[in-house]
C-alpha positions in Angstrom: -32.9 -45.8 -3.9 -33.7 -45.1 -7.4 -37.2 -44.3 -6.6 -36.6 -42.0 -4.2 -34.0 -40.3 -6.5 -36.8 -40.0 -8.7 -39.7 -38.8 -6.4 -37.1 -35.9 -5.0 -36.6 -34.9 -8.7 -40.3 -35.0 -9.7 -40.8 -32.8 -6.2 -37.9 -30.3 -7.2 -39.3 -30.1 -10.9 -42.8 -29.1 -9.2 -41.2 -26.8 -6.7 -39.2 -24.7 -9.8 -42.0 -24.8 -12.2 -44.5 -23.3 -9.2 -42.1 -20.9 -8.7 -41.9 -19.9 -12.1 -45.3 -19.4 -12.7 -45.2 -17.4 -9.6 -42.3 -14.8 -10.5 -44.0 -14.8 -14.2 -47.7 -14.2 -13.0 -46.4 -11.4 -10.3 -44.6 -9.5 -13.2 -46.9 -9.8 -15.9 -49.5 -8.4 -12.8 -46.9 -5.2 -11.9 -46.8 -4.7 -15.6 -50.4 -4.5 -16.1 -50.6 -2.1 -13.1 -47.8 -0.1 -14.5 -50.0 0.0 -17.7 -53.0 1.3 -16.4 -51.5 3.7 -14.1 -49.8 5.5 -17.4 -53.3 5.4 -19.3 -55.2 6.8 -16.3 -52.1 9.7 -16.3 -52.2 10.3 -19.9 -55.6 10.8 -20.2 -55.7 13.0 -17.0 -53.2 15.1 -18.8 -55.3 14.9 -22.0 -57.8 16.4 -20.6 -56.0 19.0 -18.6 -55.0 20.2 -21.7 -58.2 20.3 -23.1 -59.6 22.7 -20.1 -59.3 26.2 -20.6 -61.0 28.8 -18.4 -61.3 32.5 -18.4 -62.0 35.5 -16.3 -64.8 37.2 -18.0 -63.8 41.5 -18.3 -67.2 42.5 -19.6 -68.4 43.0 -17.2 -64.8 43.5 -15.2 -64.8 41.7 -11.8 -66.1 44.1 -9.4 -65.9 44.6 -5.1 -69.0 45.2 -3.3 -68.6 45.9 0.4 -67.0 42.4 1.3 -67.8 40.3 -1.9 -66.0 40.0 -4.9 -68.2 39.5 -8.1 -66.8 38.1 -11.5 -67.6 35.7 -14.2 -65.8 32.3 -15.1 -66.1 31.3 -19.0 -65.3 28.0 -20.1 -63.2 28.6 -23.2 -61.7 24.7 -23.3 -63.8 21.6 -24.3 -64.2 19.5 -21.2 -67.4 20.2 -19.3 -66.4 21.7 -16.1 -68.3 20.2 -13.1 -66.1 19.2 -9.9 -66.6 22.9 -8.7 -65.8 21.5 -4.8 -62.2 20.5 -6.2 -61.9 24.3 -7.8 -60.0 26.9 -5.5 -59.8 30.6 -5.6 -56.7 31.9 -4.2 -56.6 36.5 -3.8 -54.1 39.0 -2.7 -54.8 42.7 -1.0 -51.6 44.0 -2.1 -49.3 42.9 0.6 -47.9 39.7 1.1 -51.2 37.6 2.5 -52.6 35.4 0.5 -56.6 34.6 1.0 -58.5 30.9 0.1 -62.0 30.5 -0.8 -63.8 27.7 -0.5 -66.7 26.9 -2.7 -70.0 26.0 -1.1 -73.4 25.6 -3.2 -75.1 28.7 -3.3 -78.2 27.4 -0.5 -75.1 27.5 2.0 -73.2 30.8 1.2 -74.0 33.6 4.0 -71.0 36.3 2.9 -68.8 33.9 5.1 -65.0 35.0 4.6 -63.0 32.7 2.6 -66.2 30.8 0.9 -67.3 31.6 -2.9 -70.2 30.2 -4.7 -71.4 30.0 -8.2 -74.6 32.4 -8.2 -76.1 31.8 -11.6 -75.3 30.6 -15.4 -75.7 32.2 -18.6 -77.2 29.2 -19.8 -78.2 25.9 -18.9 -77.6 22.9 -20.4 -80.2 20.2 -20.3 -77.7 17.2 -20.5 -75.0 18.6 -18.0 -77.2 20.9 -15.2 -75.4 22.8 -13.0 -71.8 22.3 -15.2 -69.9 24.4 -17.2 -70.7 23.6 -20.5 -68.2 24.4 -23.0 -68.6 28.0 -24.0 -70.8 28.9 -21.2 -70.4 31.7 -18.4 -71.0 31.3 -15.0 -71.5 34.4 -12.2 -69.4 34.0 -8.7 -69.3 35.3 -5.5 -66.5 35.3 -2.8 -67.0 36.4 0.0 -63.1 38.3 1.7 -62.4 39.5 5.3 -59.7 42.6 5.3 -58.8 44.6 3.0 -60.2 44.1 -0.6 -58.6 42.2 -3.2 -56.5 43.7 -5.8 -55.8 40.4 -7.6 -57.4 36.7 -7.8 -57.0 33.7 -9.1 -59.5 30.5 -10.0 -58.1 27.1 -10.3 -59.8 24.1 -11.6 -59.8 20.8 -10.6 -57.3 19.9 -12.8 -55.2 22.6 -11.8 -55.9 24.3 -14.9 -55.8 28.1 -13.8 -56.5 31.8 -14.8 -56.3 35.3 -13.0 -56.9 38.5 -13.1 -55.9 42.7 -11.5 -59.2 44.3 -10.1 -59.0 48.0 -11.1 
């Protein structure tokens, strides 16, 4: 009898430390998780607030028969490249609210509700076809309806700027 007293014991020993090292191992895992979720937050946020953009008013965004032409300078520090994740949102004046979507400038055909990036200022030889720091790009958005009287551009990040067409 004492040996199976024993053997029970040895088994119920086992059985807590496994389960131990299970609860342990399963919170030092969520922790870690937890961990990298608020690194990967703070630096999204780091470099949201390092992105700054600007509506360029020399020269002032301008209406052309169905396009609206302006310039985008990037007046932060992050390079600016994820233009498929960057919205343009306008208003007419009344209470409608138009969307653009950017396609690359091979696909853009004056569609309504599309805008493209039509040229740089300059180009940069490390980042090609990004906004560089400092560095001015020329848009196009293409707008069914009555023309716009205000717009806005929204980065990826949701950093934003706007501006009144006179």
């Amino acid at each position: 009898m004492a040996v199976a007293d024993l053997i029970g014991a040895a088994v119920g020993i086992i059985l807590l430390v496994l389960v131990a090292y299970i609860l342990v191992g399963s919170v030092l895992s969520t922790a870690q998780i937890v961990t990298n979720a608020q690194k990967s937050a703070t630096l999204l946020e780091e470099i949201q607030l390092k992105t700054n953009i600007a509506i360029s008013q020399s020269p002032p965004p301008s209406v052309n028969g169905n396009l609206l032409a302006f310039n985008v300078t990037n007046t932060g520090s992050v390079v600016i490249s994820d233009f498929s994740h960057m919205d343009i949102l306008s208003n007419d004046g009344t209470a409608v609210y138009s969307y653009y979507k950017y396609v690359p400038a091979q696909s853009f055909s004056n569609v309504p509700g599309t805008w493209t990036i039509t040229g740089f200022d300059q180009t940069s030889p490390i980042h090609s076809g990004a906004l560089d720091p400092s560095v001015t790009m020329h848009c196009t958005a293409a707008y069914a309806g009555n023309a716009p009287v205000w717009f806005q551009i929204t980065a990826g990040n949701g950093v934003y700027t706007s501006a009144y067409l006179s």
